[in-house]
N, C-alpha and C positions, 0 to 999 in steps of 0.2 A: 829790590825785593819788596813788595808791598805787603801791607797786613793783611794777617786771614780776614773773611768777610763770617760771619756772623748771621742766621738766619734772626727774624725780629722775634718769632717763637723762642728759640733759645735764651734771646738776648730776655727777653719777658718772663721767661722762666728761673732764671738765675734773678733775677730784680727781685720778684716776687718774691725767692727764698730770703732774702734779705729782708723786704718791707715786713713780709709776713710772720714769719719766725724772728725776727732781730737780731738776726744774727751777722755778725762783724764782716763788712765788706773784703777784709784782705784773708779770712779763714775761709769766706766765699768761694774767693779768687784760687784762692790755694785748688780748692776741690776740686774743682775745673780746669786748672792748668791755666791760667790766668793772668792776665798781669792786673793788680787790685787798682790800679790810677784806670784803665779802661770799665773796670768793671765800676769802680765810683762812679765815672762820668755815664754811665748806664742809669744808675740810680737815680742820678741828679736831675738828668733827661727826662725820667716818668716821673719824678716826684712833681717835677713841673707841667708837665703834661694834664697830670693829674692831681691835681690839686683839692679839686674837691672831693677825695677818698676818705683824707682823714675824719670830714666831716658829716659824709653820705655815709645815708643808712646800706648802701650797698658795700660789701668788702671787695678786695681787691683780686680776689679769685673768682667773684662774681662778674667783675667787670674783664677780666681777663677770659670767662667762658662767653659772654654776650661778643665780646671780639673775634673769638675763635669760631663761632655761630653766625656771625656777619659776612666772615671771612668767605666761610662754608658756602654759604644760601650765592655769592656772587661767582 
């Protein structure tokens, strides 16, 4: 039996409520039915991916609609 597959939307979605709100990765997980070591390693993933959020004047929902509008136009 293999694991569910995850759209990158969702998985982006659930991240964001994290980065954005601060809210506790395993209260995350809970909400969503989850199990909180996948949904870390989700966090872990964009926080390296994106690195320079913390420091860009763009926020992280800005960079997540420029994605969803890239996504769109292709």
């Amino acid at each position: 039996m293999s694991a569910p597959k995850y759209s990158a939307e969702f998985k982006e979605q659930v991240v964001l409520e994290i980065v954005q709100k601060s809210r506790p990765v395993a209260e995350v997980a809970r909400s969503y039915g989850l199990v909180a070591q996948t949904v870390g390693n989700w966090v872990a993933r964009w926080r390296k991916e994106h690195p320079d959020l913390s420091t860009d004047a763009m926020t992280a929902e800005e960079h997540a609609e420029i994605k969803r509008l890239k996504a769109e136009l292709r």
